[in-house]
C-alpha positions as CSV (number, residue, x, y, z in Angstrom):
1,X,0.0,0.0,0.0
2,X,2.6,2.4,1.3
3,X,4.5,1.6,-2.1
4,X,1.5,2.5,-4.2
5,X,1.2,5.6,-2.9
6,X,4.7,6.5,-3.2
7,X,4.5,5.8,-6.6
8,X,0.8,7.9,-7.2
9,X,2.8,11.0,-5.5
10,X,6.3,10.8,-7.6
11,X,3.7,10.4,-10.8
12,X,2.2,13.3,-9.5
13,X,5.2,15.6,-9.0
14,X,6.7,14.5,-12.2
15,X,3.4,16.3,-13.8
16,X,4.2,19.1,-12.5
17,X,7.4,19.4,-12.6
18,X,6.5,19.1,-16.4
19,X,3.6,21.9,-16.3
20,X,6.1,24.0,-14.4
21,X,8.8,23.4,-17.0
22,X,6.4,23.7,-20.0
23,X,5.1,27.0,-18.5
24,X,7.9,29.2,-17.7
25,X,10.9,27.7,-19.3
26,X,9.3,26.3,-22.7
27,X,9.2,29.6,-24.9
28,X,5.2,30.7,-25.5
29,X,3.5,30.6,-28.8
30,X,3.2,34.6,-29.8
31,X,0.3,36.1,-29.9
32,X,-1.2,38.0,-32.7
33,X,-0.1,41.3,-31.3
34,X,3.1,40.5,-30.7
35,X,3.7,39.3,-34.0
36,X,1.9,42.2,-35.3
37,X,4.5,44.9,-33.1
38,X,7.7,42.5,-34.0
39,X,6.8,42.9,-37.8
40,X,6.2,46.6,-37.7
41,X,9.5,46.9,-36.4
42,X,11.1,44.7,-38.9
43,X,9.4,46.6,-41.6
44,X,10.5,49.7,-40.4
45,X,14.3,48.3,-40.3
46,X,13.8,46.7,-44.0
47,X,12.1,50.3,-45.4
48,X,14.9,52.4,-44.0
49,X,17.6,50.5,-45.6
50,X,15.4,50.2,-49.1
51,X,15.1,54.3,-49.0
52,X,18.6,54.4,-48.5
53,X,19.8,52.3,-51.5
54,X,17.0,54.0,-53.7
55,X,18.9,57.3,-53.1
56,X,22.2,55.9,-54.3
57,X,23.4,55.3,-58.0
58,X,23.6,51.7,-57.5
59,X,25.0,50.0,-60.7
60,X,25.8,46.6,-59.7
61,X,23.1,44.1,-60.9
62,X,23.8,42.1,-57.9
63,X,22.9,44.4,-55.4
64,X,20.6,45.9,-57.4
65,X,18.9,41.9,-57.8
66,X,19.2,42.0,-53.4
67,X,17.3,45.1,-54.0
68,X,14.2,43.9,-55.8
69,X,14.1,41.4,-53.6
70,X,13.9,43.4,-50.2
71,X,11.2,46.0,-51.6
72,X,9.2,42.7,-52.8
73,X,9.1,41.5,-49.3
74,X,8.9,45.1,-47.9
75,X,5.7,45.9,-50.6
76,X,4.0,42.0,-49.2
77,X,4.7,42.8,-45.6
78,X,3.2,46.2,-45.2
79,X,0.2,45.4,-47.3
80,X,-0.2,42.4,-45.0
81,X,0.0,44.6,-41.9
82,X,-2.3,46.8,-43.1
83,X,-4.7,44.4,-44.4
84,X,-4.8,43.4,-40.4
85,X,-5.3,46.8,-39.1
86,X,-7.7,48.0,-42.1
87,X,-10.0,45.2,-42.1
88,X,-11.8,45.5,-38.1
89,X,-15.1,45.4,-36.5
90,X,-16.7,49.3,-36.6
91,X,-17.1,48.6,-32.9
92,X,-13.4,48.0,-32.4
93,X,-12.2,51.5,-34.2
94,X,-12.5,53.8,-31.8
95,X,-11.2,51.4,-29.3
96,X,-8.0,52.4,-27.2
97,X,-6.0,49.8,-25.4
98,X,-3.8,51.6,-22.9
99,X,0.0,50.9,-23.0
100,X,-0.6,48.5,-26.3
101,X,0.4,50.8,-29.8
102,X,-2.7,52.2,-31.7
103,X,-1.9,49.4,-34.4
104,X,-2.1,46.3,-32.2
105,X,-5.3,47.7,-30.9
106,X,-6.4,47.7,-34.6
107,X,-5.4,44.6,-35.1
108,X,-8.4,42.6,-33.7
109,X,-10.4,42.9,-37.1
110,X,-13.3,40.4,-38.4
111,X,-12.5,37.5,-40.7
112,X,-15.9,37.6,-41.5
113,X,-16.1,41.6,-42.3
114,X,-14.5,41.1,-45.8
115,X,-12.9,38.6,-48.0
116,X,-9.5,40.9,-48.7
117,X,-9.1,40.9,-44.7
118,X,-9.3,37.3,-44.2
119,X,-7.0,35.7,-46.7
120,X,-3.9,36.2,-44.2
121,X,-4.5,33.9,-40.9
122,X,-2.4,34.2,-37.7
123,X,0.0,31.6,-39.9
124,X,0.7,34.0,-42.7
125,X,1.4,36.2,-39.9
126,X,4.4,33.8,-38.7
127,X,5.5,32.9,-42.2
128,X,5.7,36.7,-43.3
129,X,7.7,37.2,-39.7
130,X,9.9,34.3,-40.4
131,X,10.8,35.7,-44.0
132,X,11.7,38.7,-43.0
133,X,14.0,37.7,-40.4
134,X,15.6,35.7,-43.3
135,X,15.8,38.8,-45.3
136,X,17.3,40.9,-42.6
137,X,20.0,38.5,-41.3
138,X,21.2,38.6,-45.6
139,X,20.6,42.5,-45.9
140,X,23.8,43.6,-43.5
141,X,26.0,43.4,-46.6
142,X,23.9,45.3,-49.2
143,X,24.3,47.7,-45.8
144,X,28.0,47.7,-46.0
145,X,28.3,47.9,-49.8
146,X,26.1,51.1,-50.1
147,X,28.7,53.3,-48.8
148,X,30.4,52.3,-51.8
149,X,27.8,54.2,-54.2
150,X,27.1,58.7,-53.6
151,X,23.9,59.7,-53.0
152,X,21.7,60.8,-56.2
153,X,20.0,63.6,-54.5
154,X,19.6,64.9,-51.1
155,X,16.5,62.6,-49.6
156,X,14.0,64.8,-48.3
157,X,12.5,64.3,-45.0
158,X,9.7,62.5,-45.9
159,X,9.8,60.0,-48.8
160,X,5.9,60.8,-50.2
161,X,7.8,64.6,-51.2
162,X,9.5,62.6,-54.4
163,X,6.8,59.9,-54.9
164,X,5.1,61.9,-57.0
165,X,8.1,63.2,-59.0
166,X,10.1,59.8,-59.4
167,X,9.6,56.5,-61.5
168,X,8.4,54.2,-58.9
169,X,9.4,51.0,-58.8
170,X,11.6,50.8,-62.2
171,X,15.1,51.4,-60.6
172,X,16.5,48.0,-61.3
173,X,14.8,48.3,-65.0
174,X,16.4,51.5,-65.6
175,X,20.1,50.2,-64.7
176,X,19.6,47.2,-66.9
177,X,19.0,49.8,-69.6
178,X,21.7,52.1,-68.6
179,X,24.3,49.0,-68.2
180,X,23.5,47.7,-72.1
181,X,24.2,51.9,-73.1
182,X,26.9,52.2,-71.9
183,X,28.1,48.6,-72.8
184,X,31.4,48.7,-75.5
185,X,30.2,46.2,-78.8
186,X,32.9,43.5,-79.2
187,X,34.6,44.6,-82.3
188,X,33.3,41.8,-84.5
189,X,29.7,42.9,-84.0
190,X,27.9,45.1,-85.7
191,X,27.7,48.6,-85.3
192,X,24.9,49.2,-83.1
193,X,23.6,47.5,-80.5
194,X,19.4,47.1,-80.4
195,X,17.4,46.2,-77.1
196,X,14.1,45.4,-77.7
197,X,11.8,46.9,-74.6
198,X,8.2,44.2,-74.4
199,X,5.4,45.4,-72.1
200,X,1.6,45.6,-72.1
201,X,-0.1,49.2,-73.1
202,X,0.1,51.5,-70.2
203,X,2.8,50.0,-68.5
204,X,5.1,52.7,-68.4
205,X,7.9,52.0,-71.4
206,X,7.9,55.7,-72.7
207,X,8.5,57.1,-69.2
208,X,11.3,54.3,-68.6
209,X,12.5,55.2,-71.8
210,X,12.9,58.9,-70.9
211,X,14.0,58.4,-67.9
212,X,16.8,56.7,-69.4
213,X,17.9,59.5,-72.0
214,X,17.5,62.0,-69.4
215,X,20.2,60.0,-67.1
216,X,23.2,62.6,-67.1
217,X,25.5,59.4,-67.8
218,X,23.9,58.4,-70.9
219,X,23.4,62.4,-72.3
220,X,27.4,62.3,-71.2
221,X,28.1,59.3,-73.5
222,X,26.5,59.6,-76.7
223,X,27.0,62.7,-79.3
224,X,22.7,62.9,-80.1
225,X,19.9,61.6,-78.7
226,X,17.2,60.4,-81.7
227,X,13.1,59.4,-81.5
228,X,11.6,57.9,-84.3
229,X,8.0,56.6,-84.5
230,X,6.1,54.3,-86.8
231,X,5.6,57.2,-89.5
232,X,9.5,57.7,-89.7
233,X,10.0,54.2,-90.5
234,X,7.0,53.5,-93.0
235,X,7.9,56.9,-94.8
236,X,11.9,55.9,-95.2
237,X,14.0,52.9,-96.6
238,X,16.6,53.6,-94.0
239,X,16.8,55.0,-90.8
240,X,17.9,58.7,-91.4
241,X,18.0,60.0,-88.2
242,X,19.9,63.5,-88.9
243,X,16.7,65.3,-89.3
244,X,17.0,68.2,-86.9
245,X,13.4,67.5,-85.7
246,X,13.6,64.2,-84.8
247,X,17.0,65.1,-82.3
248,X,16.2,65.1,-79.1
249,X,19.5,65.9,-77.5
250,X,22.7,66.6,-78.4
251,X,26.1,67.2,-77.2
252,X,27.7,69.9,-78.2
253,X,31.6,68.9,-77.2
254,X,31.3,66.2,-79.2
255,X,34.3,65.3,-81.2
256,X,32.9,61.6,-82.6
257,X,29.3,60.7,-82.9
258,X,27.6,57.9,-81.8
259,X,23.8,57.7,-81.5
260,X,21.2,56.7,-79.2
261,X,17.9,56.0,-81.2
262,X,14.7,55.1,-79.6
263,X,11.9,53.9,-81.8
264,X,8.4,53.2,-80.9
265,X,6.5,51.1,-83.0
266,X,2.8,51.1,-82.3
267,X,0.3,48.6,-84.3
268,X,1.2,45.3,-86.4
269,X,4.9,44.7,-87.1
270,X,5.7,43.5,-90.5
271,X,8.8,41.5,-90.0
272,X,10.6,41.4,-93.5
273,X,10.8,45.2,-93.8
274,X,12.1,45.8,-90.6
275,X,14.8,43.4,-91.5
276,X,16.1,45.5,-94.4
277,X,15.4,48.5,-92.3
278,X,17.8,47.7,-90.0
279,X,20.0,46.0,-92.3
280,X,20.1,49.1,-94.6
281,X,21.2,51.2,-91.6
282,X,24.1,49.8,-90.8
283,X,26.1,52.5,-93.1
284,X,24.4,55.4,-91.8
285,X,24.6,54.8,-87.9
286,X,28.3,55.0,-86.8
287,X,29.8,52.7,-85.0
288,X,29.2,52.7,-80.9
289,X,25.4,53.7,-81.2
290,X,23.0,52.1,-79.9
291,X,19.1,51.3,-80.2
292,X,16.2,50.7,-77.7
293,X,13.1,49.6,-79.7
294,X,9.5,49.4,-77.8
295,X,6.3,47.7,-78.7
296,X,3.4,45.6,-76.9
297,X,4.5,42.1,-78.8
298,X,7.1,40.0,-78.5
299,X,7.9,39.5,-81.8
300,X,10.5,42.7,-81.5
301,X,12.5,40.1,-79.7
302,X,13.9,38.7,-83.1
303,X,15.4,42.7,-83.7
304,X,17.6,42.6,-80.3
305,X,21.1,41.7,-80.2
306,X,20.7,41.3,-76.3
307,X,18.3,39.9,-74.3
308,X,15.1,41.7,-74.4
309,X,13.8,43.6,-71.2
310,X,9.8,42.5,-70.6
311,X,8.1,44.9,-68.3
312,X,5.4,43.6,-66.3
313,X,2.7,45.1,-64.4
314,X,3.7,45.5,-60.2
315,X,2.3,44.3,-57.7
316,X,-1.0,44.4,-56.0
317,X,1.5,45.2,-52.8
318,X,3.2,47.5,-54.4
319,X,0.4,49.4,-55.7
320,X,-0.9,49.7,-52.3
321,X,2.4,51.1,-51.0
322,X,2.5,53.4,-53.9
323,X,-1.3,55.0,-53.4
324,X,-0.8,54.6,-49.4
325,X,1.9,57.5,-49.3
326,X,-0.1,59.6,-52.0
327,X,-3.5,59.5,-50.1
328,X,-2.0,59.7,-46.5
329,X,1.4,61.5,-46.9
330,X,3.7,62.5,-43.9
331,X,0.3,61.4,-41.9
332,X,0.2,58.1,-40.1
333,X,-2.9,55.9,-41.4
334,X,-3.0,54.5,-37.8
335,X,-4.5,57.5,-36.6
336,X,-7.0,57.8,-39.2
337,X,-8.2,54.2,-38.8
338,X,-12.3,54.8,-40.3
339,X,-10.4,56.7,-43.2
340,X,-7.0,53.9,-43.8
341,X,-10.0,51.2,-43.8
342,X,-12.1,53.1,-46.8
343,X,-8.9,53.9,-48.4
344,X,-7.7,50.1,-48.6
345,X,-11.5,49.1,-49.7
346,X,-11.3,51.7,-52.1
347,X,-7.9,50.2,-53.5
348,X,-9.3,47.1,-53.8
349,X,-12.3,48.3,-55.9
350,X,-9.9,50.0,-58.2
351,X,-7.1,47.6,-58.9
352,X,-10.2,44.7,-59.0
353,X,-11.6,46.3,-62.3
354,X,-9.5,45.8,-64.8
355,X,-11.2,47.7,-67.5
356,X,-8.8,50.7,-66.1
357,X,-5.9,49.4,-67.2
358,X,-7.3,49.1,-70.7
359,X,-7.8,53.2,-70.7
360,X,-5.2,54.5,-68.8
361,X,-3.3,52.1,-66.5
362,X,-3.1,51.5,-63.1
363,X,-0.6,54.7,-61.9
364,X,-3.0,57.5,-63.8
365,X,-6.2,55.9,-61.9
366,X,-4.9,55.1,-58.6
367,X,-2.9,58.7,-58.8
368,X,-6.1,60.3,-59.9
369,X,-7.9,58.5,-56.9
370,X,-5.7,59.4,-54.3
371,X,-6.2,63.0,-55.5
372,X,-10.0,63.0,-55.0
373,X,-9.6,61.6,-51.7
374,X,-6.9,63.8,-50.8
375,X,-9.6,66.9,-51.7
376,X,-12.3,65.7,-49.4
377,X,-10.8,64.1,-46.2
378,X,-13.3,62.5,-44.5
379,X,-15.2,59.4,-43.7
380,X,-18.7,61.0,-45.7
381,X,-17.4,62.2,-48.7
382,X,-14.5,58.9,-48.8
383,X,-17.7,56.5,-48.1
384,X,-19.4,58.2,-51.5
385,X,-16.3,57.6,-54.0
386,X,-16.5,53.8,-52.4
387,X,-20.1,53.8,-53.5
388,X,-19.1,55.1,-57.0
389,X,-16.4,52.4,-57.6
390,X,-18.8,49.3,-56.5
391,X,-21.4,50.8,-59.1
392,X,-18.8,51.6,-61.7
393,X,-18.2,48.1,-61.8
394,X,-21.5,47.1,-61.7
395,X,-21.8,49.0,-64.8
396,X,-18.9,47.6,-66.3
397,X,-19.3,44.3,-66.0
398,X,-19.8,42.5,-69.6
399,X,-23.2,41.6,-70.4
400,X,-24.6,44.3,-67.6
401,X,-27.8,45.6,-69.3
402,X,-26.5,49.6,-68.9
403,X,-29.7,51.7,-67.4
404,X,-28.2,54.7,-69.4
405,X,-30.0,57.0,-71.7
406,X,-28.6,56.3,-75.8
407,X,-25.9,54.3,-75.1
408,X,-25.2,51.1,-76.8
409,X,-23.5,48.5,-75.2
410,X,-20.3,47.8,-76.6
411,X,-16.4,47.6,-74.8
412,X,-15.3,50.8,-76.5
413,X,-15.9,52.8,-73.1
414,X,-16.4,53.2,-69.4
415,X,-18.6,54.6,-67.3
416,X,-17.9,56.4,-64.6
417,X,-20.8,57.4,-62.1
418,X,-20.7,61.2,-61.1
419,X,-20.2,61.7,-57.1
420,X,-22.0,65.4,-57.6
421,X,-25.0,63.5,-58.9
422,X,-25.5,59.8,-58.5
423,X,-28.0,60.1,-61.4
424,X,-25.7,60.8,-64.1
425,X,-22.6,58.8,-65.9
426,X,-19.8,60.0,-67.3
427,X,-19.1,57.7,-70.4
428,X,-15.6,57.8,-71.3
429,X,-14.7,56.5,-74.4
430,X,-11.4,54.9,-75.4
431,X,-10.2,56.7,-78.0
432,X,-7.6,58.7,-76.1
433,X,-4.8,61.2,-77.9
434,X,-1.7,62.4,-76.1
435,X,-0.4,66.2,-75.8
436,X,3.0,67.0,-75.9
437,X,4.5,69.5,-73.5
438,X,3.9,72.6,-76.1
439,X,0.3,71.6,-77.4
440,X,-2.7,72.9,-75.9
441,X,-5.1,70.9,-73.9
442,X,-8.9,71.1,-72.4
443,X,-9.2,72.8,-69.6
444,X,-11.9,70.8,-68.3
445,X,-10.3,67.8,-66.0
446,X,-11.8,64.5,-65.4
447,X,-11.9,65.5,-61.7
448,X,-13.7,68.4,-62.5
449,X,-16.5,65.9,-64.1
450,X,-17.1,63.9,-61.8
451,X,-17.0,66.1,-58.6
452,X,-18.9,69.1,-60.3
453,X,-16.5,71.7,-59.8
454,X,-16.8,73.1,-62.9
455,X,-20.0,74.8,-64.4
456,X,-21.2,74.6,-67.8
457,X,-20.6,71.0,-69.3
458,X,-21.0,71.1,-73.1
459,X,-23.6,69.2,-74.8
460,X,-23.2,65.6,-76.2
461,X,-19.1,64.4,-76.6
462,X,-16.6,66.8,-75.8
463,X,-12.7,66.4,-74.5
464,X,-11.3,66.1,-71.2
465,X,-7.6,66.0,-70.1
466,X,-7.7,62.5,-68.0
467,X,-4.5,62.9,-66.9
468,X,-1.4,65.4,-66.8
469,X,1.9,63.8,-66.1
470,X,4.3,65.2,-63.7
471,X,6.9,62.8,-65.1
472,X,8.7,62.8,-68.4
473,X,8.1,62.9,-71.0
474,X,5.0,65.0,-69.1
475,X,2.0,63.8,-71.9
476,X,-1.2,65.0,-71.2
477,X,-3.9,62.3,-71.6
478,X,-7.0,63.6,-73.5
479,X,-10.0,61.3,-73.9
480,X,-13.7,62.2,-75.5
481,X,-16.8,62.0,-73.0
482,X,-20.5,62.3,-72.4
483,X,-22.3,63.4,-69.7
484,X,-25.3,60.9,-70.0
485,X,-28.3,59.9,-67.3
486,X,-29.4,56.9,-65.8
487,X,-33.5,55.4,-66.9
488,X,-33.4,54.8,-63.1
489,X,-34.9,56.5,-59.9
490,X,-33.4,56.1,-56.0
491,X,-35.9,55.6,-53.8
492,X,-35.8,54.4,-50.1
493,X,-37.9,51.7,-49.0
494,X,-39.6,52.1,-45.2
495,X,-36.4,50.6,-43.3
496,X,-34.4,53.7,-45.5
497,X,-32.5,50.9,-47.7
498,X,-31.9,52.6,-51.4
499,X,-33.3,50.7,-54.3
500,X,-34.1,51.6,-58.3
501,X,-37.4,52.0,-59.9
502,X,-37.4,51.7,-63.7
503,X,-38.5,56.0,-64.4
């Protein structure tokens, strides 16, 4: 008896001696806030060193490759963050949790409230944590090797200041195109070098492009700068690029030439003449040019002499870190939770339609957006733009039988419903032209449009200026529009819900 008890109370102290173990000596699964703080900071730590290195002329491809891959896992982790602090209970958003930081607070959202904010689980919290202690235990040399490469520009004290005025997220792009100018042809080539440029309409090869001629190292290295377009080349049997109008820039301590030549081809590409284009060129280009040729297909691929350079489309992450800094600025979204949660749901209503990219691409709409909510800051008027994307792509959708007064339904334009007057659509259609700098265009904005601050709106189709660039090469985009009303009432049934009535 005696021995059976012995044994009952060493079975019992050897539990808890294990609880007791377990408990205070076993390390504690996080919580959700304290994987939420820890990546915060290790955000912070990952941004500071990407702003750093995108203020230096970086031009090795290696670091530059280290560099893509930090702002990928910067651009995933942030949207991730805020798709946890965006995405909560309206209950919850006024809530404050002394001595816990306004985001954790925020963190507690629904996974019920939307589907964007339940797609990351308390597991994509850890895996996102994990990979970003991976990236930051390999980031200390990039660290070391960018006091290698001088600053660019003096970084001002915010980063949203030069969002606005610098390509965004095209720095590796730009030194892959920079690193084949400045490339010396092995003598046995032949005498120009051609890089064929691939990417999708409204992806942003004309401003890459310019961005590339205005680089002070490639102005500094060849004698004249040349565009040619699709009516040079049909119009010609060789490319005779000394035409004073079609130089760009030139150099005027130039004691050689050598020639850069960018050429846009827009439309169908017919492959034999192009052939003996280029062919026939080969006396008139001197030797060290080089050529940077740009179209939507990859059939320009066959013209290179190096690899071609396929631009893509950015992320949905990057996107949001882009239209985050517009709309919000030096401010801290945290402490405009109502306003960061319609700003993220209106983000996902624009970049979820895709008919924008078709018209103008995803920088011009998401810029022009975080305009308009820049212009009315708060929760009302932010609440009504929301509305006007959800029905915009009601609208949109194919096959949606349009309620609009004499318009037929085709894909050759958008609508746009009017925040002055819920009644009324803006049609937009897609046959867009683009100002240069010099040329005239309407004064009337898009903006002005659709928020009514402008009086007298013509009759039937009439221009608008969609979008100004505040980029080179600085185009205006001018589309034609109608101002056109809807065969439908908005009424309120007895619980105040809106619905529409045929008129």
């Amino acid at each position: 008896m005696d021995a059976a008890i012995s044994a009952a109370i060493g079975e019992i102290a050897t539990r808890s001696l294990s609880l007791l173990i377990d408990k205070y000596l076993k390390p504690a699964t996080p919580s959700k806030d304290d994987m939420m703080q820890r990546l915060q900071w290790m955000l912070l730590r990952v941004r500071l060193t990407v702003e750093e290195a995108e203020g230096r002329c970086i031009t090795n491809q290696a670091m530059l490759q280290q560099l893509r891959i930090l702002r990928k896992v910067m651009y995933k982790g942030y949207y991730m963050l805020d798709t946890f602090i965006c995405h909560v209970p309206e209950q919850e958003k006024d809530t404050k949790i002394h001595g816990v930081s306004r985001s954790l607070s925020l963190s507690k959202f629904s996974p019920a409230k939307r589907s964007a904010g339940s797609k990351y689980s308390t597991e994509n919290l850890e895996q996102m944590v994990e990979s970003l202690d991976i990236t930051i235990a390999g980031m200390s040399e990039l660290v070391i090797f960018l006091r290698n490469y001088p600053p660019m520009f003096r970084q001002p004290y915010n980063t949203y200041l030069i969002m606005e005025k610098c390509m965004f997220g095209r720095q590796i792009e730009m030194e892959r195109v920079v690193n084949f100018l400045l490339h010396e042809e092995p003598p046995s080539h032949c005498n120009f070098g051609v890089l064929p440029i691939v990417g999708p309409g409204k992806v942003g090869k004309t401003t890459l492009v310019e961005h590339v001629c205005r680089d002070e190292r490639v102005r500094n290295h060849f004698s004249h700068v040349i565009f040619l377009s699709d009516d040079d080349l049909r119009q010609e049997q060789q490319l005779k690029i000394r035409d004073g109008s079609r130089i760009k820039h030139k150099r005027g301590d130039s004691d050689e030439e050598n020639f850069l030549v960018i050429i846009e081809l827009v439309g169908d590409i017919n492959m034999g003449p192009w052939r003996k284009l280029l062919s026939a060129s080969q006396s008139t280009i001197p030797r060290g040019s080089k050529v940077i040729v740009t179209h939507q297909s990859e059939n320009i691929i066959n013209f290179g002499t190096t690899q071609a350079l396929y631009l893509n489309f950015l992320s949905r992450e990057a996107y949001w870190y882009f239209f985050k800094a517009l709309v919000f600025g030096s401010a801290d979204p945290e402490e405009q939770p109502r306003l960061a949660s319609i700003a993220m749901a209106i983000f996902d209503e624009c970049l979820d339609q895709d008919v924008y990219k078709a018209f103008a691409g995803p920088f011009i709409f998401l810029h022009k957006t975080a305009r308009g909510l820049k212009s009315s800051g708060n929760v009302q008027n932010w609440n009504r733009i929301l509305a006007c994307f959800k029905d915009n792509m009601r609208q949109n959708e194919p096959g949606f039988s349009k309620s609009l007064s004499h318009c037929r339904g085709n894909n050759d334009h958008i609508f746009l419903q009017r925040i002055v007057d819920s009644t009324q659509y803006c049609v937009v259609h897609n046959h867009d032209r683009i100002a240069l700098v010099n040329e005239e265009a309407p004064k009337i904005t898009l903006h002005d449009i659709l928020d009514g601050t402008v009086n007298g709106i013509p009759h039937g189709k009439f221009d608008i200026l969609v979008w100004e660039s505040h980029l080179p090469p600085y185009h205006k985009y001018i589309y034609s529009c109608q101002i056109l009303k809807s065969d439908f009432k908005v009424t309120r049934n007895n619980q105040g819900q809106k619905r529409k009535i045929s008129s």
